[in-house]
KEMARPA-991557 format. One record per residue (C-alpha): x, y, z; residue in one letter. Coordinates in steps of 0.25 Angstrom, whole numbers, padded with zeros to 4 digits, always signed. Layout:
BEGIN
+-------+-------+-------+--------+
|     u |     v |     w | residu |
+-------+-------+-------+--------+
|     X |     Y |     Z |      A |
...
+-------+-------+-------+--------+
***
This chain:
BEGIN
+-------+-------+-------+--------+
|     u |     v |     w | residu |
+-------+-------+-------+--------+
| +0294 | +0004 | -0614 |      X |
| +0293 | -0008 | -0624 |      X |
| +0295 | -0022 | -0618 |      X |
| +0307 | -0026 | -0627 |      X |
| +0314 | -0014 | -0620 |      X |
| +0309 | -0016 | -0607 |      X |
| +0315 | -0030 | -0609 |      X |
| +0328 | -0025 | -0612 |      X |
| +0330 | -0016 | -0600 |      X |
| +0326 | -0029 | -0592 |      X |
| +0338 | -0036 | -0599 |      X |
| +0346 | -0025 | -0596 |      X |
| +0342 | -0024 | -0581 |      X |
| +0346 | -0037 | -0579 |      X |
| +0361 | -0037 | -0585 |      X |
| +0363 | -0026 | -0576 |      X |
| +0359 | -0031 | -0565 |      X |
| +0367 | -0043 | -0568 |      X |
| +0379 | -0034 | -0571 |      X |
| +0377 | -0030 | -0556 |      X |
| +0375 | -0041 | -0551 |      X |
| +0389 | -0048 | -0555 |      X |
| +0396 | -0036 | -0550 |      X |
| +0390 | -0041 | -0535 |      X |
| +0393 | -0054 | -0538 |      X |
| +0408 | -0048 | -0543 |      X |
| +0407 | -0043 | -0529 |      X |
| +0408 | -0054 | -0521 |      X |
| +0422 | -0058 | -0528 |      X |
| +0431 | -0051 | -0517 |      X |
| +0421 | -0052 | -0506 |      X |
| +0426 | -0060 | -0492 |      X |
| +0413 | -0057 | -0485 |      X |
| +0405 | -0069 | -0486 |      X |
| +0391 | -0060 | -0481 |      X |
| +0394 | -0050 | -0492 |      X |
| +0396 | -0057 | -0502 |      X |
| +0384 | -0064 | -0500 |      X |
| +0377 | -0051 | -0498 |      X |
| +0383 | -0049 | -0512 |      X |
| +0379 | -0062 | -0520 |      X |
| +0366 | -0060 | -0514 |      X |
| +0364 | -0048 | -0523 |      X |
| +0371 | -0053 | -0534 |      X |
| +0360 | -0063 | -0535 |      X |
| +0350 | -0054 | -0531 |      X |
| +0352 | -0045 | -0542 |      X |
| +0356 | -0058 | -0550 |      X |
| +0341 | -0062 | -0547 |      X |
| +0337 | -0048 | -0552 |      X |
| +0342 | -0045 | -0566 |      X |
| +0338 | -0060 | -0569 |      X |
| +0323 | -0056 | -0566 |      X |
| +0326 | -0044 | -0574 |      X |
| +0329 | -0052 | -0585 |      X |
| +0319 | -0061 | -0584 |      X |
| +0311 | -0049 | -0586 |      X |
| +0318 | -0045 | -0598 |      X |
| +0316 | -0059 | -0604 |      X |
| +0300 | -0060 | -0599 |      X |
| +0297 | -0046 | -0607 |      X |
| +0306 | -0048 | -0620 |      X |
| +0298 | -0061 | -0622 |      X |
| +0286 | -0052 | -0619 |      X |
| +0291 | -0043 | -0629 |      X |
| +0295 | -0053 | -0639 |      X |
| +0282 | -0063 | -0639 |      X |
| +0294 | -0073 | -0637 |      X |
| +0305 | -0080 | -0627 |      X |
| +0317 | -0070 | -0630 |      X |
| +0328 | -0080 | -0632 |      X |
| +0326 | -0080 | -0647 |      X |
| +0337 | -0073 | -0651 |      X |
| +0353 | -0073 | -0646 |      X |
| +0350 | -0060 | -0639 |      X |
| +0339 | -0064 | -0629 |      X |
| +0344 | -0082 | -0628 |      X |
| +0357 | -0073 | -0622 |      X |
| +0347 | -0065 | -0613 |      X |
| +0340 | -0077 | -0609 |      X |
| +0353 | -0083 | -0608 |      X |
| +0359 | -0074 | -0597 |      X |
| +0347 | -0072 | -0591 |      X |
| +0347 | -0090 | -0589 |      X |
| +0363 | -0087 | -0585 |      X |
| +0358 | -0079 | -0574 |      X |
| +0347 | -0087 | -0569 |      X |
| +0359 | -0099 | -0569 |      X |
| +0367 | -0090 | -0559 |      X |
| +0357 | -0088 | -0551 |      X |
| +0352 | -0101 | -0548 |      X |
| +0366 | -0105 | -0546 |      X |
| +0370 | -0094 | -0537 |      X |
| +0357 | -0097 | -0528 |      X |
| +0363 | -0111 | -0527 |      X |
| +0376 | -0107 | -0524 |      X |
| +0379 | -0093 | -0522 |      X |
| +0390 | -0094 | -0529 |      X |
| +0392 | -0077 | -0532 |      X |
| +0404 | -0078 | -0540 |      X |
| +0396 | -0085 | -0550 |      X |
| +0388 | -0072 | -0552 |      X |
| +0401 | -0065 | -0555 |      X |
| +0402 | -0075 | -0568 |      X |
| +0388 | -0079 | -0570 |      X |
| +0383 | -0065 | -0572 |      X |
| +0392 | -0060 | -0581 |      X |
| +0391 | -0071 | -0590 |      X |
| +0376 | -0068 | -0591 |      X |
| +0379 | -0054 | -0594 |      X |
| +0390 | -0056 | -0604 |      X |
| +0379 | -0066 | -0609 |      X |
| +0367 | -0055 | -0610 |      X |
| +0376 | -0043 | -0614 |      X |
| +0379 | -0053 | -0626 |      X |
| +0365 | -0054 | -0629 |      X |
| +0363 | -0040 | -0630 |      X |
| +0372 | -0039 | -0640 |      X |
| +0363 | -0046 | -0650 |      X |
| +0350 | -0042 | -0656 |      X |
| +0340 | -0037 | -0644 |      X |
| +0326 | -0034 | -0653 |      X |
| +0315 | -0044 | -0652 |      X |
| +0312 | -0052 | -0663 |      X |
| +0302 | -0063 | -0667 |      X |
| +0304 | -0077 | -0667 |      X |
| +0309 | -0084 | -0679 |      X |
| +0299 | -0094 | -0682 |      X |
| +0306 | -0105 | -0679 |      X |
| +0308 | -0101 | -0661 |      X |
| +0293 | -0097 | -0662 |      X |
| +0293 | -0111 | -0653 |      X |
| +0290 | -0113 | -0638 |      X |
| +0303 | -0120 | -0639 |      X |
| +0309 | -0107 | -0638 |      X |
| +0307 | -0105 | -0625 |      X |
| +0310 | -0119 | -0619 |      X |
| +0322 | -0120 | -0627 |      X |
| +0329 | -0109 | -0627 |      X |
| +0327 | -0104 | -0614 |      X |
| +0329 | -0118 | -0607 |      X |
| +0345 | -0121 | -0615 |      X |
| +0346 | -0105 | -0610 |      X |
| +0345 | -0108 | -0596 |      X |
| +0355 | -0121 | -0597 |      X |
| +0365 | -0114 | -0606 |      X |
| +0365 | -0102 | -0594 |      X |
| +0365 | -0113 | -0583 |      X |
| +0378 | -0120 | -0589 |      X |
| +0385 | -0107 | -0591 |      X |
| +0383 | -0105 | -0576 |      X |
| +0392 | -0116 | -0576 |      X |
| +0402 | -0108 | -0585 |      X |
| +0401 | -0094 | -0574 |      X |
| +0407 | -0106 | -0563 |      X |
| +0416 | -0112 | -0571 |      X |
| +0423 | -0100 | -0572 |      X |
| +0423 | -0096 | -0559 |      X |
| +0428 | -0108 | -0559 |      X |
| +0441 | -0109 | -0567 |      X |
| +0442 | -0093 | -0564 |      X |
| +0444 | -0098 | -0551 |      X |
| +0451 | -0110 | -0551 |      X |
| +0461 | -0110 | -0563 |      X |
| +0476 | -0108 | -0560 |      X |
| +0479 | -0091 | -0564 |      X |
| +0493 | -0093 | -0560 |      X |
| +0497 | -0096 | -0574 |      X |
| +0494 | -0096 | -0587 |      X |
| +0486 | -0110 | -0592 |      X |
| +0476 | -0115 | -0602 |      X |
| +0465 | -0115 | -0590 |      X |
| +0470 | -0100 | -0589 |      X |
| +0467 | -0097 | -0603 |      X |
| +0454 | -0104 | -0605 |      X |
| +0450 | -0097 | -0595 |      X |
| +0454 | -0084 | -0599 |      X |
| +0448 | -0086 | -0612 |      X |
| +0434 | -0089 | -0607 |      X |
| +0437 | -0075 | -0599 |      X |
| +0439 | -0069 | -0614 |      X |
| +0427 | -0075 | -0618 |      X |
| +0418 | -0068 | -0610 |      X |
| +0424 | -0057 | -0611 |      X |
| +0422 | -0058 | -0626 |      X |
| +0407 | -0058 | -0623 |      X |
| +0409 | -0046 | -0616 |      X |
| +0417 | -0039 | -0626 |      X |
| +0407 | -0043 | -0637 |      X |
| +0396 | -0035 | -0627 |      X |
| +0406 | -0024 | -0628 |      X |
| +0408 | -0023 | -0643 |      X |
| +0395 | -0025 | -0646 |      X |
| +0390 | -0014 | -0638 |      X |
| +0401 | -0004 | -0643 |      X |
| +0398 | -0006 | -0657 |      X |
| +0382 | -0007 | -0656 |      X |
| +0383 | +0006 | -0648 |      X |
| +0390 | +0012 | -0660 |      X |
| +0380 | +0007 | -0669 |      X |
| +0392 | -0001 | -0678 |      X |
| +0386 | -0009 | -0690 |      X |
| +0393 | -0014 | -0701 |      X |
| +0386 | -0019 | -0713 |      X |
| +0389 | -0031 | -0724 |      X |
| +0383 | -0038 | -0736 |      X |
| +0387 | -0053 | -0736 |      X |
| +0380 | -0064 | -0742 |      X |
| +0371 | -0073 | -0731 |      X |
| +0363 | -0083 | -0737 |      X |
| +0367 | -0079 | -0753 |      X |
| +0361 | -0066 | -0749 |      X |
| +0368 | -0054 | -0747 |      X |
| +0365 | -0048 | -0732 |      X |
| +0369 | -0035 | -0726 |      X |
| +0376 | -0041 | -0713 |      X |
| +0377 | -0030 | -0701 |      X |
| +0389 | -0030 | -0692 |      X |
| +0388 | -0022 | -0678 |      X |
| +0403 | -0023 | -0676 |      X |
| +0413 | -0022 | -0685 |      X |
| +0415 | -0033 | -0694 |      X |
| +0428 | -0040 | -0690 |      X |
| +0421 | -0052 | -0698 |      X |
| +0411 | -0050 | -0710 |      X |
| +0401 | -0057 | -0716 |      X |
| +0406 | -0068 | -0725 |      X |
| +0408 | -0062 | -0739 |      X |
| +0403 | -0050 | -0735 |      X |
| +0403 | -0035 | -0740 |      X |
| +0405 | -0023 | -0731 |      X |
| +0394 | -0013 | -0734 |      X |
| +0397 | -0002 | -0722 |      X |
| +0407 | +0007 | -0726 |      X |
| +0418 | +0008 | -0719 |      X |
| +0414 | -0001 | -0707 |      X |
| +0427 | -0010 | -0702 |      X |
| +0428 | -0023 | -0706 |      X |
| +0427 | -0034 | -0708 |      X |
| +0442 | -0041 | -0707 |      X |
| +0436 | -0056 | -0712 |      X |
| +0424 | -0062 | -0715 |      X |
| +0416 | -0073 | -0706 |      X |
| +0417 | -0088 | -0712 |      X |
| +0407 | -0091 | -0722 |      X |
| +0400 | -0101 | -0714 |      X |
| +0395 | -0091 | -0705 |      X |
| +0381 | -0087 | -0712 |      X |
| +0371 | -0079 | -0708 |      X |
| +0371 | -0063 | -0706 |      X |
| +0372 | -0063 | -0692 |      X |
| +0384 | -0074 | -0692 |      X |
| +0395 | -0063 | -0697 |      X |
| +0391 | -0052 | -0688 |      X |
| +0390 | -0064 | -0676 |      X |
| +0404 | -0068 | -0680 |      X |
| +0409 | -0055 | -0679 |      X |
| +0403 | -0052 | -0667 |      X |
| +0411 | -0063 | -0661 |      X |
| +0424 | -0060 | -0666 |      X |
| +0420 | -0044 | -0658 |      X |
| +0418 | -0051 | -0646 |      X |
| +0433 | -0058 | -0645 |      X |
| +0439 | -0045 | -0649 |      X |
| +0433 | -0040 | -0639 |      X |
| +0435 | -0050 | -0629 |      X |
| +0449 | -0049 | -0631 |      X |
| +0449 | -0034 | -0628 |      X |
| +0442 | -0037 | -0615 |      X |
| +0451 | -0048 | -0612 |      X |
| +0464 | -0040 | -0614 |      X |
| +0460 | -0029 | -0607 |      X |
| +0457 | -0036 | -0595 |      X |
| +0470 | -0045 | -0596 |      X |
| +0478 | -0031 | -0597 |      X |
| +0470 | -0025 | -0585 |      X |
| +0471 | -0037 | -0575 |      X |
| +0486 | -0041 | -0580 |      X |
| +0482 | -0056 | -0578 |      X |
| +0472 | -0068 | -0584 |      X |
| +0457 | -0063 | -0581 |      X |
| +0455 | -0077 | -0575 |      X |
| +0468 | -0074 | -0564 |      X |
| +0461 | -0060 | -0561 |      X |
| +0447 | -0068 | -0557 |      X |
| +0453 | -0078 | -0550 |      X |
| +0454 | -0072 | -0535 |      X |
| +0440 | -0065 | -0535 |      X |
| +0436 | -0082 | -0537 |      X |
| +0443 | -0086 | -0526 |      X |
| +0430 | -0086 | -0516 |      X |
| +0422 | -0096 | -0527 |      X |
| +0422 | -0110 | -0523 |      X |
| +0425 | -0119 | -0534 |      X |
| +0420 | -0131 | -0528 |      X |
| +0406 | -0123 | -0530 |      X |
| +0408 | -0115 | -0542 |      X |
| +0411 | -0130 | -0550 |      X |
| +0398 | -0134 | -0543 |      X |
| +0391 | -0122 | -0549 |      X |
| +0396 | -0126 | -0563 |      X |
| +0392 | -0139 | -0563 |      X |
| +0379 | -0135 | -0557 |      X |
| +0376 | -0126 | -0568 |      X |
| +0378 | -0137 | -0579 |      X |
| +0369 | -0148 | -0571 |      X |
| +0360 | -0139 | -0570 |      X |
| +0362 | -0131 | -0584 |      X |
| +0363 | -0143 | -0594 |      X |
| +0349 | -0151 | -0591 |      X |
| +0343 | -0137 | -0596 |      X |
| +0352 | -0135 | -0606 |      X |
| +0348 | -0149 | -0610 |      X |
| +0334 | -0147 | -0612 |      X |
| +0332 | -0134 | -0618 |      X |
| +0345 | -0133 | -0627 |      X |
| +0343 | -0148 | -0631 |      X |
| +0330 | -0155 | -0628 |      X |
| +0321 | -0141 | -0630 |      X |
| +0328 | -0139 | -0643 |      X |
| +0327 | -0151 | -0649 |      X |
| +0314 | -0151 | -0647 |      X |
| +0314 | -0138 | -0653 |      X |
| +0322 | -0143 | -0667 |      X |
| +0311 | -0155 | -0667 |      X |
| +0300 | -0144 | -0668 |      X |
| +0307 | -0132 | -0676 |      X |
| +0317 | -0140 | -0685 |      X |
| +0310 | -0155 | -0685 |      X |
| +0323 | -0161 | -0679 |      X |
| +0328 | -0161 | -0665 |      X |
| +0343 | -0159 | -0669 |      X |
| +0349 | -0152 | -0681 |      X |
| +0363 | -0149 | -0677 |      X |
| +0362 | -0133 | -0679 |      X |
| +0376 | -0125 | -0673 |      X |
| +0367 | -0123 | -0658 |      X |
| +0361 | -0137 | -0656 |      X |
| +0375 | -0143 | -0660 |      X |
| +0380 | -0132 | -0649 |      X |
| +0370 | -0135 | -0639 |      X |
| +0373 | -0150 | -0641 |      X |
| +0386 | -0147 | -0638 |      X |
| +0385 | -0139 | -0627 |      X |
| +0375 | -0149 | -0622 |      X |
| +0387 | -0161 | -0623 |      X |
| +0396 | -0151 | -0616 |      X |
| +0388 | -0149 | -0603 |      X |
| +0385 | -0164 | -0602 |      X |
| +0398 | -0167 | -0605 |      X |
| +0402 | -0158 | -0593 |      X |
| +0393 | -0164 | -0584 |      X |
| +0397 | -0177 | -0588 |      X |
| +0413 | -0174 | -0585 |      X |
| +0408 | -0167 | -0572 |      X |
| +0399 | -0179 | -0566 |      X |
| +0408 | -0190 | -0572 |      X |
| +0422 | -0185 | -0573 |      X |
| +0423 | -0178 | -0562 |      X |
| +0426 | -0163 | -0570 |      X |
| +0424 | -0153 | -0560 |      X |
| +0430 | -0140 | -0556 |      X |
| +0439 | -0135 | -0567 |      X |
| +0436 | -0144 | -0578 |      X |
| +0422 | -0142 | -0576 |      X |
| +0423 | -0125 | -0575 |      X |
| +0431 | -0127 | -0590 |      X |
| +0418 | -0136 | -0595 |      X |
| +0408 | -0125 | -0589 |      X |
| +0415 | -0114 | -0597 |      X |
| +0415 | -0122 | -0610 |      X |
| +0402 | -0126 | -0607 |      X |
| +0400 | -0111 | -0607 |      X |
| +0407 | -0106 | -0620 |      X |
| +0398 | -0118 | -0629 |      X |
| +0387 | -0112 | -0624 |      X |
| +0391 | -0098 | -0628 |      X |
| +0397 | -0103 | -0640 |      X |
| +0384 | -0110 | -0643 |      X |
| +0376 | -0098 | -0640 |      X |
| +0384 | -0086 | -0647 |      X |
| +0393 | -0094 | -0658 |      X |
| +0383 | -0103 | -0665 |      X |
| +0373 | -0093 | -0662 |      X |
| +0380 | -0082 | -0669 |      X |
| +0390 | -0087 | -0680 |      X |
| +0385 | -0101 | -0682 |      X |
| +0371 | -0101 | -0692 |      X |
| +0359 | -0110 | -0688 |      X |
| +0345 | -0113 | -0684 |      X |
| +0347 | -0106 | -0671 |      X |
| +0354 | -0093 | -0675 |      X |
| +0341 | -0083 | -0673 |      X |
| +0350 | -0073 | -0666 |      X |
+-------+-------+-------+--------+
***
């Protein structure tokens, strides 16, 4: 068996174990025996602990494979990603033992390597300008701050699930329904994208990108096509409007549309289980919560970000200015992902700075951790996808 495969399998060993893992931590929802459950979040970790040396071995032998750290790509920075998620959780939990927050962290870690495998898997060489030993320390060190402060995301939302008054309808209810749909548009994407590459679906178009007319390949139907483009597949669906001009590339179209797929499908998900549970998704959550500290959850938040931001710091700021100074000759250049990690930089000082100073804590600080959360997923999927510049090599 080839390396690159035996790789693979690894990766997919570990997001199964994952998967089983979260059903043990989901079993300690509706248990009142204290010694069970601790029984029970004893082998969530353990298994936990497992599949993140599985992936570990998944990431040491596709850099074997690929000569090179696989974060090169949005397919394996989204591994690398979870796989830092994971690792978070874990330190935490051993801090704290917290096994409610395996029943959120894990699955955000899923969702977030699910994604990933919805993206290119081959290996492919560098681009000459990451043949760099920067690659490693950079990338790798703002991935593990980035998976730290969503730690902080998992809590706060344990945190509002639990906390925030279901009785009635409010804006805090349907924020926070809202953040529920937004996963579960990551999930529906998942689902989409797997129905139609199952079924082989491509839909070709000829647009012009760059004065160049380019055969532009869609493997969903095209809802939005290429700008001032020309349907060459006959009889394919599509498209009902074209993307803005400003959205250049060959890739941006497709990225574009691929997002629109996930909120359609988001909805559909959403709907259903509003029509199955009769009641917000937030209100059904809220008494398997009831055994969760809050006092301790907000210390878990706030934990993550102390913890997350001084890494974040150095390897998604200092490590890659350093970086620009040696690829680009200057340290700043306000590319679409270092104004977004600027502006996910001035957002978790900012939070730490309302938290030390002002006294926000508890709620106020749950609603910061998940906006905290959706700026880094915004930074890593929308600018990466829809938005052109020196950093799109996905």
């Amino acid at each position: 068996m080839e390396l690159s495969a035996i790789s693979s399998n690894l990766l997919y060993a570990s997001f199964f174990i994952y998967l089983i893992a979260t059903f043990i931590f989901g079993a300690t929802v509706k248990m009142t025996n204290e010694k069970t459950n601790k029984k029970l979040g004893n082998a969530g970790i353990g298994l936990t602990i497992v599949g993140f040396l599985t992936q570990i071995g998944y990431f040491i032998t596709r850099w074997i494979a690929a000569g090179h750290a696989p974060v090169s790509n949005l397919f394996e920075f989204m591994t690398f990603f979870g796989m830092m998620l994971v690792f978070g959780f874990i330190v935490l939990f051993l801090i704290y033992r917290i096994t409610l927050l395996g029943l959120f962290a894990l699955p955000v870690a899923l969702l977030v390597i699910a994604y990933a495998s919805m993206f290119p898997t081959e290996i492919s060489p560098l681009v000459p300008s990451l043949k760099s030993h920067w690659l490693y320390i950079h990338v790798t060190t703002a991935a593990l701050g980035q998976a730290i402060l969503a730690i902080s995301f998992a809590a706060g939302l344990i945190y509002l699930i639990r906390q925030v008054n279901q009785e009635k309808a409010t804006k805090r209810t349907r924020w926070l329904e809202f953040v529920l749909f937004a996963l579960m548009s990551a999930l529906g994407y998942i689902v989409v994208a797997s129905g139609f590459g199952a079924a082989d679906y491509k839909t070709v178009f000829e647009a012009p990108v760059n004065e160049q007319m380019t055969e532009i390949t869609y493997e969903m139907p095209a809802i939005a096509g290429p700008n001032d483009g020309e349907l060459v597949t006959e009889g394919a669906f599509g498209p009902l409007f074209e993307t803005p001009g400003w959205m250049q590339g060959v890739n941006a179209p497709v990225k574009f549309n691929t997002i629109i797929w996930s909120l359609m499908a988001g909805f559909v998900i959403y709907g259903l289980l509003r029509l199955i549970l009769r009641k917000r998704i937030a209100k059904s959550i809220q008494p398997l919560l009831k055994s969760a500290s809050p006092r301790l959850v907000d210390e878990v938040s706030y934990r993550s970000v102390a913890i997350g931001f001084p890494v974040f710091t150095l390897g998604a700021i200092i490590f890659a200015s350093i970086w620009a100074q040696e690829a680009w000759d200057r340290f700043w250049g306000w590319d679409p992902k270092e104004v977004w990690a600027l502006i996910t930089w001035l957002f978790y000082a900012a939070f730490l700075h309302l938290r030390l100073t002002r006294g926000w804590e508890g709620e106020r600080s749950a609603w910061l951790a998940v906006i905290g959360f959706a700026i880094i997923m915004f930074n890593l999927l929308a600018v990466n996808l829809i938005i052109s510049g020196l950093h799109s090599y996905a």
